[in-house]
C-alpha positions in Angstrom: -37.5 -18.5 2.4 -39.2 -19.2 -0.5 -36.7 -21.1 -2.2 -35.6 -22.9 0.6 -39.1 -24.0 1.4 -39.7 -25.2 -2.0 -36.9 -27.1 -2.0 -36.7 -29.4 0.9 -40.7 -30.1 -0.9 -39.2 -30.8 -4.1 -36.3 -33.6 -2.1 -39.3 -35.2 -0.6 -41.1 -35.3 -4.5 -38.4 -36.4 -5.9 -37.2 -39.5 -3.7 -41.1 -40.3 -3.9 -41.2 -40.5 -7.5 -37.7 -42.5 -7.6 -39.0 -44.8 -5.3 -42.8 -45.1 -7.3 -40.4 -46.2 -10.3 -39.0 -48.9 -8.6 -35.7 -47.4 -6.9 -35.3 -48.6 -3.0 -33.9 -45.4 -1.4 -33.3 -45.5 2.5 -30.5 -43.2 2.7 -30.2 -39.6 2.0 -27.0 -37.6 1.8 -27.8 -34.1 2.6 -25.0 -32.0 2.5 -25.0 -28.2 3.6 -21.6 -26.9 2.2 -21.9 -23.1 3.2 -22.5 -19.7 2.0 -26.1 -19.6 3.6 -25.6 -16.1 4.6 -24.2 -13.0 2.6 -22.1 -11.7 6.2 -19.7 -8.9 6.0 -16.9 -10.2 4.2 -16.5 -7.1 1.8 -16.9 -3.2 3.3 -20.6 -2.5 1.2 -21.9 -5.4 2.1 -22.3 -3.5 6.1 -24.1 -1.1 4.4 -26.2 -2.9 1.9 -27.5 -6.2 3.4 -30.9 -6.4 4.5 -29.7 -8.4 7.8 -26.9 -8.6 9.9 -24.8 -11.8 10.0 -26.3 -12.5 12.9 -30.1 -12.0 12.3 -29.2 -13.5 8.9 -27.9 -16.6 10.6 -30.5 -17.1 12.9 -33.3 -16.7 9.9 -31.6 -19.4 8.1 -31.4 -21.8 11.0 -34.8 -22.2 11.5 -35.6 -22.8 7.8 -32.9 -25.8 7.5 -34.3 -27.0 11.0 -37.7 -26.8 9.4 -36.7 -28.4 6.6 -34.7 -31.4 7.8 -37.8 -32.4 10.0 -39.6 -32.1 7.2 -37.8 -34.5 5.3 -36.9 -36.9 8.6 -40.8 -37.2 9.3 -41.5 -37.7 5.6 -39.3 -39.2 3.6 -39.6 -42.7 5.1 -35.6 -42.8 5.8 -33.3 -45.0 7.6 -30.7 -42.1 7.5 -29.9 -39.2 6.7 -26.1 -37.7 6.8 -25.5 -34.2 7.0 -22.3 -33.6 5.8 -21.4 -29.6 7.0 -19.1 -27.2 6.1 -18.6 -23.5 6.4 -18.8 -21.2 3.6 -16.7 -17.8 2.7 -19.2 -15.4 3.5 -20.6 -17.1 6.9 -16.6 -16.1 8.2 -16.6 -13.3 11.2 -13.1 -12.2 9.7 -12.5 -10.0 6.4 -9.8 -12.7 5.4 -9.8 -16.6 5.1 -8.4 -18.1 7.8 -7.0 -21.9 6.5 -6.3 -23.7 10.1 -9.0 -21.6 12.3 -11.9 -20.8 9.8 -14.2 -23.4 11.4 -13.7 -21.1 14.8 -14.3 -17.7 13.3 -17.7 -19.1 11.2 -21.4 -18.3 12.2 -22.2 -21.1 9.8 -20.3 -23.4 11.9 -21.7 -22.3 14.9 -24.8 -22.8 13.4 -24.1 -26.4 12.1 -23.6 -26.9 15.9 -26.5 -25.5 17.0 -28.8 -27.4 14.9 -27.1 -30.4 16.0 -27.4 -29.7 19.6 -31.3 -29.1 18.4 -32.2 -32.0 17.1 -30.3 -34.3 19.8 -32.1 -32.7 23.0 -35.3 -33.0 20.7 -35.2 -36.2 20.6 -36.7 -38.8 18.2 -34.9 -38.3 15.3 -32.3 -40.6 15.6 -31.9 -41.3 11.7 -30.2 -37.9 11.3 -26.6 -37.4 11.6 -24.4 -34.4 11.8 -21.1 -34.6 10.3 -19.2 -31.2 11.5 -15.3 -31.3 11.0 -12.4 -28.8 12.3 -11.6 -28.7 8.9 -12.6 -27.4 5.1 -13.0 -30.9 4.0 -15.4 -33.9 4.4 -14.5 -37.8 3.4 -17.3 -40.2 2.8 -17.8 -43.6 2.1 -20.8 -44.1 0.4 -21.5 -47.9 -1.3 -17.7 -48.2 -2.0 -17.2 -44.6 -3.2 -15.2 -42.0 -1.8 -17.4 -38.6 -1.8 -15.4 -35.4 -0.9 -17.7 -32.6 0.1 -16.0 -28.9 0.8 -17.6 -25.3 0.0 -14.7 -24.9 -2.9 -13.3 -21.6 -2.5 -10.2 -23.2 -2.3 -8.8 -22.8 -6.2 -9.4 -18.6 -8.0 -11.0 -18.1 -11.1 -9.8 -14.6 -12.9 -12.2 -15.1 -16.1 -10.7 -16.5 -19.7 -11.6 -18.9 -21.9 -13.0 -22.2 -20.6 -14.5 -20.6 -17.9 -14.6 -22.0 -14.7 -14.1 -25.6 -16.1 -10.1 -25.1 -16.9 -8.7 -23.8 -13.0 -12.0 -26.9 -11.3 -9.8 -29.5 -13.6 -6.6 -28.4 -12.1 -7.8 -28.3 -8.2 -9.0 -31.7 -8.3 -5.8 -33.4 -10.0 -4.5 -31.8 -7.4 -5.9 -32.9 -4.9 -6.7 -36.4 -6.3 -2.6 -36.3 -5.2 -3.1 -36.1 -1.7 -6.8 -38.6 -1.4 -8.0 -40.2 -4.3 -11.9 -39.4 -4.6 -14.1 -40.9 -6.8 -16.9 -37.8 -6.6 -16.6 -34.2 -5.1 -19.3 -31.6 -4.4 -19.3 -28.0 -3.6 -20.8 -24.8 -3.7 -19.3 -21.5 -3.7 -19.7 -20.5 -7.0 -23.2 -20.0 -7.2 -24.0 -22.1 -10.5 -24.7 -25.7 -11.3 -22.3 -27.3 -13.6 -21.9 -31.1 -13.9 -17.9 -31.9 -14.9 -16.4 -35.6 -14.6 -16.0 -36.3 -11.3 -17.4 -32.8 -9.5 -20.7 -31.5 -8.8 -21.3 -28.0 -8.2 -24.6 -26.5 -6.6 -25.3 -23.4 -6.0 -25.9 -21.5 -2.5 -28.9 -20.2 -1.1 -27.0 -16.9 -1.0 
């Protein structure tokens, strides 16, 4: 709660002393790209979490709603675009399910229900939800492509290089099918800066 809090604080700080240095910024990108829950997906984890997917789900809910009206009532924004995508751990199955994981995800089911939130709220009509069937989000933003995905989707068995050498194969790869000029994911719970990817953390 804590670090969530904090954060959305630190957004608003931040795009306030960008803009005291002379930056125009009426658009934020604020993209949630999973793993905001630990959930069941290994045996112990039943036994070890403090909360239940569910209770853990509906904790971190309220926090994000708290925090994006935070930011929509103070940050003095045109828009804001809320690119969403499920995580690993928010899954309701012990395996990952390619063509069906958006339908077997409390994450997903809570990117809806925030959505549904703020609509019947009213009067915040500069956010925007972006909440695909799929693993994958395309954006055009200022004549760049941005992909934005939780990144669970290349494995990472340890060796030299680190991370760094199996990330530099994935997007090649995928550069093959759409050419993207920046992506961003989570999933591996670090922050690492490499070419033409960004990696946060998760709240997890």
């Amino acid at each position: 709660k804590a670090r969530v809090t904090l954060y959305f604080k630190r957004l608003l700080y931040m795009i306030n002393q960008s803009r005291s240095a002379g930056y125009k910024i009426d658009n934020l990108v604020l993209a949630l790209l999973g793993d905001f829950i630990t959930g069941y997906i290994h045996e112990e984890l039943e036994v070890t979490n403090q909360l239940t997917p569910v209770q853990a789900t509906l904790f971190i809910q309220d926090l994000l709603v708290k925090g994006i009206k935070f930011i929509s009532e103070n940050g003095e924004l045109k828009k804001i675009m809320i690119p969403c995508v499920p995580g690993n751990h928010g899954r309701t199955t012990k395996r990952k399910r390619y063509t069906s994981g958006y339908k077997n995800s409390y994450e997903w089911l809570m990117y809806n229900n925030i959505k549904k939130l703020f609509t019947e709220i009213g009067g915040f009509n500069n956010v925007e939800f972006i909440i695909p069937e799929s693993e994958f989000i395309y954006l055009d933003l200022f004549g760049h492509i941005n992909k934005f995905s939780h990144g669970d989707h290349f494995k990472y068995q340890g060796g030299i290089g680190g991370i760094e050498v199996p990330l530099r194969k994935w997007v090649l790869r995928e550069n093959t099918v759409i050419k993207t000029d920046m992506s961003w994911i989570a999933h591996w719970h670090q922050y690492m800066i490499l070419n033409k990817v960004r990696i946060n953390g998760s709240i997890i």
